[in-house]
C-alpha positions in Angstrom: 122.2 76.7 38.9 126.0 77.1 38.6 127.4 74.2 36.4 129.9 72.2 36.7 132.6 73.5 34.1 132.4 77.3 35.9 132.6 75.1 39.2 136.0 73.6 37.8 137.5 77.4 36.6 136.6 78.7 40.1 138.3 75.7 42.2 141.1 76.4 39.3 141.4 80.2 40.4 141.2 79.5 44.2 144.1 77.2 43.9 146.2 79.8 41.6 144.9 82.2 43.6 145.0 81.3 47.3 148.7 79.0 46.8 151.4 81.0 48.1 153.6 83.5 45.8 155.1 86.7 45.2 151.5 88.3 45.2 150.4 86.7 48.5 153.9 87.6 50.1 154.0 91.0 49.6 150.2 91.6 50.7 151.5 89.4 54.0 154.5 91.6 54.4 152.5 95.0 53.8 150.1 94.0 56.0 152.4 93.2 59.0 154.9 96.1 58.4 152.7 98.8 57.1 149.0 97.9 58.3 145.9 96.9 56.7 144.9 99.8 54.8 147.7 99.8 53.1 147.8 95.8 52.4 144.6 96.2 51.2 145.8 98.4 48.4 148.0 96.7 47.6 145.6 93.8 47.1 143.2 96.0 45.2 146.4 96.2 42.7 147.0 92.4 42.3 142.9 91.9 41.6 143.0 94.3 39.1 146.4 92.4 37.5 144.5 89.4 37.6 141.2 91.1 35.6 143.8 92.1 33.4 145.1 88.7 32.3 141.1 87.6 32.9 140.3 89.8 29.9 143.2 89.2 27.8 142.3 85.0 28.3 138.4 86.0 27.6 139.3 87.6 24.2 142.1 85.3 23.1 145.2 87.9 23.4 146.6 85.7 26.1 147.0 82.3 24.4 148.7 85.0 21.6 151.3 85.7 23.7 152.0 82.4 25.3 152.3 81.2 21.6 155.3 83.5 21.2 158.4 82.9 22.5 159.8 86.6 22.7 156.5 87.5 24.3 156.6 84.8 27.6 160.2 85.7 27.6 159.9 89.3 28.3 156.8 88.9 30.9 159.4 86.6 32.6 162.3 89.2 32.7 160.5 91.7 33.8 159.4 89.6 36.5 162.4 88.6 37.5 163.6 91.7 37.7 161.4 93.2 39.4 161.0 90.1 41.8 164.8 91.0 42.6 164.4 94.2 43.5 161.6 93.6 45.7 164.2 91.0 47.3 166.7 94.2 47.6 164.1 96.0 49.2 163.5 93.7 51.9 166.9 93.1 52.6 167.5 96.4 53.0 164.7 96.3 55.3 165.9 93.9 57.1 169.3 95.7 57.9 168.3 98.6 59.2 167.6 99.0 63.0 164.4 99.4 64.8 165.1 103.2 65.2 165.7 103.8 61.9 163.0 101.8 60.6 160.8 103.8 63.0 162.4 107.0 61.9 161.7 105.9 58.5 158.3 105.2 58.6 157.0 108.2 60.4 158.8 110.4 57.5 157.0 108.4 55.0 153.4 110.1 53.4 151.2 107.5 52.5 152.2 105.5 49.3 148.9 103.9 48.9 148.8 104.5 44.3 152.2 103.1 44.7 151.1 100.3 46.4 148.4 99.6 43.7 150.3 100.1 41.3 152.9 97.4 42.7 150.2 95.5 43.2 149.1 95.4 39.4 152.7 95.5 38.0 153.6 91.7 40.2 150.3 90.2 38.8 150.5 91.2 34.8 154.5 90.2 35.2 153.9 87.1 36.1 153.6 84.6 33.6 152.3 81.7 35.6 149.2 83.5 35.7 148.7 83.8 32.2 149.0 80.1 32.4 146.4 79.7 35.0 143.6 82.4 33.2 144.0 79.9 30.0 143.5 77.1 31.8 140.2 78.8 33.8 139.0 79.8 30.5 139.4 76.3 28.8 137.7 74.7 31.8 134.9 76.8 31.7 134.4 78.1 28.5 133.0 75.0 26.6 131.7 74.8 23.2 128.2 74.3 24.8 128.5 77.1 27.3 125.1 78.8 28.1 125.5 83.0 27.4 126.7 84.7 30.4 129.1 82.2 31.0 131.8 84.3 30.2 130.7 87.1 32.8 130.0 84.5 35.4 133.8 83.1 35.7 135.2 86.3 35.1 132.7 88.3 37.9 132.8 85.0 40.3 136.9 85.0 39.9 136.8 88.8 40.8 134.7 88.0 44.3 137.1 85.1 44.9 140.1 87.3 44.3 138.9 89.7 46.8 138.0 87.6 49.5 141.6 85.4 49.1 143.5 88.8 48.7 141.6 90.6 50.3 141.5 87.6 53.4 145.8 87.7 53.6 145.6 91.5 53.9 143.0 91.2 57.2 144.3 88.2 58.5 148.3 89.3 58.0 147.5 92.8 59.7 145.4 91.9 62.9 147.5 92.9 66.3 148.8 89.5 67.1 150.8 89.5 63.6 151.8 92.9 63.7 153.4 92.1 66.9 154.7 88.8 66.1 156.4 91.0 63.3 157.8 93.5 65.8 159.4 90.9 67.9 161.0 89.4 64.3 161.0 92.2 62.3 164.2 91.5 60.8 164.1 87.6 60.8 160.9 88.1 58.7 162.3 90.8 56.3 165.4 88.3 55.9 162.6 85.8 55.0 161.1 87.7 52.6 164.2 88.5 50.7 165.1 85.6 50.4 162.0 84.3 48.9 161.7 87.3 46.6 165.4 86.6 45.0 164.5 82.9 45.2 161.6 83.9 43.1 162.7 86.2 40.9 166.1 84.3 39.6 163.8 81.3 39.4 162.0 83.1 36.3 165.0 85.0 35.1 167.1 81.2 34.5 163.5 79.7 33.0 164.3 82.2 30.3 167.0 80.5 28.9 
């Protein structure tokens, strides 16, 4: 039977998890512009970020580099940064006209590694969830902890990071989205942008 301190670090990931952010906005706005498939690898990417920092809070590395200021600061840029030019991207996006967005589109091969790779790159630069992997850890990991407890947080966090991430992908890419994003395509982009820049100068200023 599960106990109640691994009960604790998975209510503690679903809240990370599920609450929305930069992660969950991209897999939404993937999923309505560019389809499922494609959201979904994307997702793939942010639960593989996530194992990342689930590793690094499992062996110690991550409370390392919360404990250093040039460390956090640098996770935090690169956030930002990169949060900003996800913002650009969008607002670009959101400029250009249905025909060229069409035209666009139908030139594009398949970016699906670039996706996961997006994916991975928003999770590991964002410092909030080193934060919450420490926090999992400390709720779970107790000095009395029965062996496998480890694996059991860090496995049952990977099936709940699917099925959250996994969940925005379906649910943003069914047919009534998709055309609720036709009809608002660039309202939504706009949206997005905004979001993103919001976002990413957010961490950039928590620098200083």
């Amino acid at each position: 039977m599960i106990g109640s301190p691994i009960l604790l670090a998975f209510g503690t990931y679903v809240l990370a998890a599920a609450s929305p952010g930069p992660s969950n906005m991209a897999i939404m706005d993937v999923a309505m512009r560019d389809g499922r498939t494609r959201a979904l690898m994307l997702a793939s990417g942010v639960i593989t970020g996530s194992l990342f920092w689930a590793i690094l809070a499992a062996t110690g590395i991550s409370a390392l580099l919360a404990a250093y200021a040039q460390a956090l600061l640098l996770i935090k840029v690169v956030g930002g940064v990169y949060l900003l030019y996800l913002a650009l991207r969008a607002g670009r996006s959101a400029m250009q006209s249905t025909a060229d967005r069409t035209s666009t589109v139908a030139g594009q091969a398949p970016r699906y590694l670039s996706l996961y790779r997006q994916g991975v790159l928003m999770h590991i630069s964002n410092p909030k969830a080193i934060m919450s992997w420490m926090s999992i850890m400390s709720l779970g990991l107790r000095g009395d902890a029965p062996p496998g407890t480890l694996s059991a947080i860090i496995g049952g966090c990977a099936a709940l990071g699917v099925i959250i991430f996994g969940g925005y992908a379906i649910v943003f890419s069914t047919a009534t989205m998709i055309a609720c994003y036709a009809r608002a395509r660039r309202w939504i982009q706009g949206l997005f942008s905004a979001l993103f820049g919001v976002a990413g100068l957010k961490l950039l200023v928590s620098t200083n």
